[in-house]
C-alpha positions in Angstrom: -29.8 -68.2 -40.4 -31.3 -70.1 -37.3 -29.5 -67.7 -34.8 -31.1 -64.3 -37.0 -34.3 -65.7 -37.1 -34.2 -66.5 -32.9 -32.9 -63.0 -32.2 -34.9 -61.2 -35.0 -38.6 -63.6 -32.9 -36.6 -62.7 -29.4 -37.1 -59.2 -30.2 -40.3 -59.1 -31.3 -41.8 -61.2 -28.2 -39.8 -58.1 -26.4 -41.1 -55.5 -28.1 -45.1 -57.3 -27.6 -44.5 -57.7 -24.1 -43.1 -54.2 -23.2 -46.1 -52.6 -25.2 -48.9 -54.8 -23.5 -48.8 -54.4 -20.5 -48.5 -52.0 -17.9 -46.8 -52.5 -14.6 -48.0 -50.0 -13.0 -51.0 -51.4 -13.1 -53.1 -47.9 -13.9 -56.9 -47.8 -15.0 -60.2 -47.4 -13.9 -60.8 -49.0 -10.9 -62.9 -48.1 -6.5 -61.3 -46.0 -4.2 -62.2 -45.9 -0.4 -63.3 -43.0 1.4 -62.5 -43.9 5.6 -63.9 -41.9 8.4 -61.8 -41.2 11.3 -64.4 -39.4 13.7 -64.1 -38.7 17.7 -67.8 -39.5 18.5 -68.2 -43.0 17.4 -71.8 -43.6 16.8 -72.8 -40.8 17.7 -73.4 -38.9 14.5 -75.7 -39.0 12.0 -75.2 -37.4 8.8 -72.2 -35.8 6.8 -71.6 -33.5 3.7 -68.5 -34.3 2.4 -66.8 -32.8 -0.8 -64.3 -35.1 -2.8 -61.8 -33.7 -5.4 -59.7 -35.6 -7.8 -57.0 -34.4 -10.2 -58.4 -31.7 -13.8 -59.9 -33.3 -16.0 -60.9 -36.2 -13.9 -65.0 -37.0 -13.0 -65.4 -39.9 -10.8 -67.5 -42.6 -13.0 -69.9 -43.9 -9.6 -70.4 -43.4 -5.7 -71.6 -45.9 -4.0 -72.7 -45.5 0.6 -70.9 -47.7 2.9 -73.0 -50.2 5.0 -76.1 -49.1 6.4 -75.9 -45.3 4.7 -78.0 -43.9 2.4 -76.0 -41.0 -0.4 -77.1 -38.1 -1.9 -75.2 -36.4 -4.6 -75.3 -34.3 -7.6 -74.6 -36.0 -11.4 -70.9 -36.7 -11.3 -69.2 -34.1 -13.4 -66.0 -32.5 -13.2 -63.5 -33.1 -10.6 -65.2 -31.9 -7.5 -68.4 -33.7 -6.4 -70.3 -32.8 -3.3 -72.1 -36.0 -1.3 -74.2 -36.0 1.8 -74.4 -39.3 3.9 -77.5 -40.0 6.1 -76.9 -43.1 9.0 -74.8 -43.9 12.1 -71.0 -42.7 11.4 -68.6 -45.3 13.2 -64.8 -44.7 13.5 -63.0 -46.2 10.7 -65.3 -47.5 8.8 -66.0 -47.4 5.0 -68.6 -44.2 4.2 -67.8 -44.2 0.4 -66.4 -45.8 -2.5 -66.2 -43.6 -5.7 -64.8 -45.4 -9.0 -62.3 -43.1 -10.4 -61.0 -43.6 -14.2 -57.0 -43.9 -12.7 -56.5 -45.5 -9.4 -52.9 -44.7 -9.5 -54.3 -40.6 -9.2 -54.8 -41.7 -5.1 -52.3 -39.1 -4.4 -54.2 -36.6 -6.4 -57.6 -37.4 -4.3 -58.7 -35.2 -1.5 -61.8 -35.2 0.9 -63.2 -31.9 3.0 -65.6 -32.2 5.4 -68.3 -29.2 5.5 -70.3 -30.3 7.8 -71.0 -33.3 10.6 -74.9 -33.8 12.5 -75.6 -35.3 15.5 -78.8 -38.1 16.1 -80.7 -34.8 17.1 -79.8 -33.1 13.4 -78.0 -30.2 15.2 -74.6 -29.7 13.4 -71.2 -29.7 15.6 -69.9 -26.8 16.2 -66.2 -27.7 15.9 -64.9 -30.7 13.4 -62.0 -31.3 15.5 -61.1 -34.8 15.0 -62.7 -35.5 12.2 -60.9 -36.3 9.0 -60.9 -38.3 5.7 -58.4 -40.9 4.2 -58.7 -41.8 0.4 -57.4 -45.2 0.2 -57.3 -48.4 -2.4 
C-alpha cells in the first residue's frame, strides 16, 4: 500500500510541476530597440516605426538616455515613434514592453526617416539599421 501511495504522490508532484511552470520562460516582459548609424553623433532626431506579431500592441515605450519620444496611443501591432536627441552608434534608443518576449523573432523596426543637428533630413539611410533585442 506504501509503494501505491508513493507512486500514486510521485505522479501528482509530476503532473503539478509540468503544469506550473513554463520553461520557455514566455510572458510579458522589455525589449531593446539598438541603433546601428554611420554618423555617430551626428544626428538628431529619428522616426521610426516598430511592428510586432497580429494581435499583439506593445503595453509601453519608454526613450533611451538623453532622448525625448513622441508616439501615438499604443494600439495594434504597428506603432510609429519619433526620437528627438544626439543618436550614438549602438546605443539603446527604445525599450517597448511587449506582452511575449519570446515573439523577438516576430519584432521588426523601419526607419522612415533620420535629421541631422541642422533638422535637414538625409538623403540616403545607408547604414542605418535597427536590431530588436532582449
Amino acid at each position: 500500500m506504501n509503494k501505491l501511495l508513493l507512486a500514486g504522490l510521485l505522479s501528482v508532484v509530476v503532473i503539478v510541476g509540468l503544469s506550473c511552470g513554463d520553461s520557455t520562460g514566455s510572458g510579458a516582459g522589455q525589449l531593446k530597440v539598438r541603433l546601428t548609424t554611420p554618423n555617430s553623433g551626428a544626428d538628431s532626431a529619428i522616426v521610426l516605426t516598430i511592428t510586432g506579431p497580429a494581435g499583439s500592441t506593445l503595453t509601453n515605450a519608454t526613450a533611451g538616455p538623453g532622448l525625448r519620444l513622441f508616439q501615438p496611443p499604443l494600439t495594434g501591432n504597428t506603432t510609429r515613434f519619433a526620437l528627438i536627441g544626439q543618436l550614438t552608434q549602438g546605443a539603446v534608443i527604445l525599450t517597448i514592453g511587449v506582452p511575449d518576449v519570446n515573439a523577438l523573432s516576430q519584432y521588426s523596426g523601419t526607419i522612415e526617416g533620420v535629421a541631422q543637428p541642422n533638422y535637414q533630413l538625409r538623403a540616403s539611410l545607408g547604414g542605418y539599421a535597427l536590431a530588436i533585442t532582449r
